[in-house]
Structures are given as C-alpha cells and as structure tokens.
C-alpha positions as CSV (number, residue, x, y, z in Angstrom):
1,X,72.5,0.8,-18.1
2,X,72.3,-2.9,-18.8
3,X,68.5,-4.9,-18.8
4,X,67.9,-6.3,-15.4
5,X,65.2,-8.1,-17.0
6,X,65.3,-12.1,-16.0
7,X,63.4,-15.5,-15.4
8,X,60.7,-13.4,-12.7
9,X,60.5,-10.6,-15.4
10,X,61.5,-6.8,-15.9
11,X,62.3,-4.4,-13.5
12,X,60.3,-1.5,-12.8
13,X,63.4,0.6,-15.1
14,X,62.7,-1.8,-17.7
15,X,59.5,-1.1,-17.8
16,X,59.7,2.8,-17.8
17,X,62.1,2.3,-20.5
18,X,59.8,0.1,-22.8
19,X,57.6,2.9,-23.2
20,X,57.2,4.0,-27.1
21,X,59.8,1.0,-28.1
22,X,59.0,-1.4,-31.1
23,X,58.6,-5.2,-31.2
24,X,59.2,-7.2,-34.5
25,X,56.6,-8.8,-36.5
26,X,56.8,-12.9,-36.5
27,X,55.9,-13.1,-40.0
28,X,56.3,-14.8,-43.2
29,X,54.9,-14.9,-46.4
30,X,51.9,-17.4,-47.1
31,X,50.7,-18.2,-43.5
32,X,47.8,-19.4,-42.4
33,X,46.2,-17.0,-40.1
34,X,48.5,-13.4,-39.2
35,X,47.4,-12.6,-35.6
36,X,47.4,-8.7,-35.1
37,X,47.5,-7.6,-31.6
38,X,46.5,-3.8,-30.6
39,X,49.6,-2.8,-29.7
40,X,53.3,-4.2,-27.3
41,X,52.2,-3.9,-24.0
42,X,55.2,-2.4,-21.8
43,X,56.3,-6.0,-20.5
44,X,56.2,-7.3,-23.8
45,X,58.7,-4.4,-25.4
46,X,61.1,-5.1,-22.7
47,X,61.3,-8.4,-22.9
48,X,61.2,-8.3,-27.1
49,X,58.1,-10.8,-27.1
50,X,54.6,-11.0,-28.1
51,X,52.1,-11.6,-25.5
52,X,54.5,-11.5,-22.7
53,X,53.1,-10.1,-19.9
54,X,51.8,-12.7,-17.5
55,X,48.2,-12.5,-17.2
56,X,47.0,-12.4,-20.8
57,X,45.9,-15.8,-22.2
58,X,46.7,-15.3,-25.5
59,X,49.3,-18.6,-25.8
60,X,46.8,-20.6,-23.7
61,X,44.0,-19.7,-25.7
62,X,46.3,-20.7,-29.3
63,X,46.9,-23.9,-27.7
64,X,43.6,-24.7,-26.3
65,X,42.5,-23.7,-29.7
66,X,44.3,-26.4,-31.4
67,X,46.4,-23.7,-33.4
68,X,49.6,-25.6,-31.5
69,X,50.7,-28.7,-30.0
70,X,51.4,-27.6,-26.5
71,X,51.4,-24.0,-25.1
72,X,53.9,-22.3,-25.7
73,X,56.4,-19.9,-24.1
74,X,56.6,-16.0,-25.5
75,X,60.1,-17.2,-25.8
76,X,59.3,-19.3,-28.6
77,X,57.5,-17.4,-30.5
78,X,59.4,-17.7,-33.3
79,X,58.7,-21.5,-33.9
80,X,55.3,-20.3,-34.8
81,X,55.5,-19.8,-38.9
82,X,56.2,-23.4,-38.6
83,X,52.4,-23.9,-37.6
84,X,51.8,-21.4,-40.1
85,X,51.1,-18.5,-37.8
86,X,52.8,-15.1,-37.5
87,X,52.2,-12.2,-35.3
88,X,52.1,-8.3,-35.8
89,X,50.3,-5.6,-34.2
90,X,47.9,-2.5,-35.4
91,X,49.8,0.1,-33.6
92,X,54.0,-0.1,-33.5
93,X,54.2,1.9,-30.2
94,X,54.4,0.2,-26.6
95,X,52.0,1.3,-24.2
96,X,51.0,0.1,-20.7
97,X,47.5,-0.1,-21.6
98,X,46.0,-0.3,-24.9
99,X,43.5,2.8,-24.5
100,X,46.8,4.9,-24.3
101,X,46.4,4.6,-28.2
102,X,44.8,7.5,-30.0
103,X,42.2,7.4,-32.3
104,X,45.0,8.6,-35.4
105,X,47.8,5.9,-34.5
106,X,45.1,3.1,-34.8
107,X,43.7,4.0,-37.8
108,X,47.4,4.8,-39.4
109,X,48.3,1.3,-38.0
110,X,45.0,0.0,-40.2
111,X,46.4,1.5,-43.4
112,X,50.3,0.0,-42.3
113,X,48.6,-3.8,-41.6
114,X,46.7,-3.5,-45.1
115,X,50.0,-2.8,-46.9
116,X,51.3,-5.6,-44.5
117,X,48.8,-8.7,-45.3
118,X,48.9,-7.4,-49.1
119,X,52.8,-7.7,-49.1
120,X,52.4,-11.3,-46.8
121,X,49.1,-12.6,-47.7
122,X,48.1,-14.6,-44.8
123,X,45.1,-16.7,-46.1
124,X,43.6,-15.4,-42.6
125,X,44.1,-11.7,-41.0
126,X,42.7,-12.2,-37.0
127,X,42.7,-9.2,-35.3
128,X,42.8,-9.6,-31.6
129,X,40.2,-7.4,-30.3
130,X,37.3,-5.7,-31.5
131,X,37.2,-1.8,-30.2
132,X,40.4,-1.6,-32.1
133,X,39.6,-3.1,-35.0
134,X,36.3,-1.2,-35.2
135,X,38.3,1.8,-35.1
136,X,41.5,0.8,-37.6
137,X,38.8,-0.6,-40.8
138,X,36.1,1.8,-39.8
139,X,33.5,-0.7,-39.4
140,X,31.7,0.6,-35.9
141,X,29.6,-2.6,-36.1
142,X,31.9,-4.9,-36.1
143,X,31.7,-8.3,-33.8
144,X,33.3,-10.8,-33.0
145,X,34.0,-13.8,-35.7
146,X,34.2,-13.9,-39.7
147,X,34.3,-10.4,-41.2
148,X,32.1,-9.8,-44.3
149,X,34.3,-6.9,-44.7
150,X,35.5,-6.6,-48.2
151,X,38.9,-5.1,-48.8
152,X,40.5,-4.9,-52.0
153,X,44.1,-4.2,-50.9
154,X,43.5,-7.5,-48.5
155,X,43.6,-9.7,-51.7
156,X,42.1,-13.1,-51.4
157,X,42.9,-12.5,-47.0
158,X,39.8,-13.2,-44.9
159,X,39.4,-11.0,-41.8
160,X,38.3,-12.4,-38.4
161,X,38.2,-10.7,-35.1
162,X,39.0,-12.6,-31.6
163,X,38.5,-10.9,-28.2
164,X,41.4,-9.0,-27.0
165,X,43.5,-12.1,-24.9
166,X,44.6,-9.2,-22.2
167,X,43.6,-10.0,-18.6
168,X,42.4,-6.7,-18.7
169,X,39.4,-7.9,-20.6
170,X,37.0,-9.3,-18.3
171,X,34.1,-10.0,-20.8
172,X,35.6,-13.1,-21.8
173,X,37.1,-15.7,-19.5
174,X,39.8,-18.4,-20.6
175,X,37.6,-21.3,-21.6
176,X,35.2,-18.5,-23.6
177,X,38.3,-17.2,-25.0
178,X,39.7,-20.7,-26.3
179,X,36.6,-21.3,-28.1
180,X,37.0,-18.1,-30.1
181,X,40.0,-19.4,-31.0
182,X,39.1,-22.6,-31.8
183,X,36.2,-21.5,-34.1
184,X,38.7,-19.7,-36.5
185,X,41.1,-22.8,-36.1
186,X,37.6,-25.1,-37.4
187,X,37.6,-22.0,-39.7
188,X,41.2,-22.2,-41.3
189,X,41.2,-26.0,-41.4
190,X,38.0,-26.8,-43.1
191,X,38.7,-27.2,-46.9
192,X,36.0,-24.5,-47.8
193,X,39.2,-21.9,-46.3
194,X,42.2,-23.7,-48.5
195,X,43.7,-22.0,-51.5
C-alpha cells in the first residue's frame, strides 16, 4: 500500500505503520555537538525525519540558539553536518510517546550511543532530555547543562543534557528552551571547548 503521507503530513495508516520502524542517524565523524533524541516519535518514522512532528520545538530552539542560520525544515536535516551538527537517538524503536520505552531498551541504547560517539567523536554528546538520560548513563541526579560525568569509552566527548524539545514537555516553554540551547552553543564556541 503506497505512503499517503504529504505537505499536511501522514495519514492515520502511516502512522500505525511507523510503529517500531527505524530512522537513520545524521552523523559524521568529528562534529561539533551529536544531538541524541529519546527515541522517533511515530510522525517522525513515517515521514523519515528527525523532529518531525509539528509541535516540538526542537528546530526552533537550534535556530534560536544560534546553532543555525535560519530554522530549518526536518526536510533538511541533512544540511546539518555542514554546521557541524548530527543527530541520533538513545533508543532505535518508534514510539508515539517516549514513556512507551522500557527501562532495558534505554539503557541498551546507552551502551549503543557510547560505541556511537567513540566511533564518531563529536567534541559534544547533548542528550535531549534528562529522565532518559538519567536512565541510559545511570546517573539518577543528573540535570540539566554540562555533565561532570566521566566516561572513558566517550574519549575526549563532553556530555550536556537539554530538555526534551517535545510539546509534550510543559516544564519548559520555547524562549526557556532556546536558551538551553544557546548556553551549549556559548559552550561549543568558546575556545576553552576547541580541540
């Protein structure tokens, strides 16, 4: 049965048949910072891209964060390793709602994105919200911002954590959410960060 998905989005089928699919990483080796979402949402395994599903601020919140020039479509998230950005996720499987995830596949998906950043190395690992990154590294006091959080298998990577950019989250609002951003952007730019 063909996609029926378009310019207003995916069909209810789509949907239904995103369920468990897998999204490709935007990566490369040597970026800047590798973003690491929880896991596709449904919307975003149907349509093949990252941070899809209209609603969650994360591409207004890299823009407003001066990671990029002008906001950008999901669409083009591939012109991102050009800014030297890339983008992956803890867990592989689609789900509608992040809390779908057990306990197991996020801290399997902790052990995948270690292997991941030491085969990459990003100079920065952000991981886009905390619960799940609490969970994947073990660290049950984890907040958000600079990790302290030393990792062997990470290499020279430094590990920040950003709110969760879903519009599910209600703890932090767009503006809040863009200055999270732009605290690691300060972060990766200032010349204590370069290699």
């Amino acid at each position: 049965m063909p996609s029926t998905v378009n310019r207003s989005g995916p069909s209810r089928e789509d949907l239904i048949a995103a369920a468990g699919k897998l999204l490709p990483d935007v990566i490369a080796p040597g970026l800047d910072v590798l973003l690491c979402g929880i896991n596709p949402g449904l919307w975003s395994a149907a349509t093949g891209h990252h941070f899809a599903r209209p609603g969650n601020r994360f591409w207004p919140a890299l823009h407003l964060g001066g990671f990029t020039p002008r906001q950008l479509r999901p669409d083009e998230q591939e012109l991102l390793p050009g800014w030297g950005l890339g983008i992956t996720n803890l867990a592989a499987r689609a789900t509608a709602r992040a809390d779908e995830l057990t306990r197991e596949e996020l801290t399997t998906g902790g052990a995948v994105l270690r292997a991941k950043v030491a085969r990459f190395a990003p100079r920065w690992l952000a991981v886009l919200g905390v619960t799940a990154f609490r969970t994947a590294f073990g660290t049950p006091a984890a907040r958000v911002g600079p990790q302290s959080l030393e990792l062997p298998e990470l290499g020279p990577t430094r590990l920040w954590v950003l709110p969760n950019p879903s519009g599910l989250n209600a703890h932090f609002t767009l503006p809040r959410l863009a200055e999270e951003f732009a605290t690691l952007h300060r972060a990766v730019q200032s010349p204590d960060s370069q290699r």
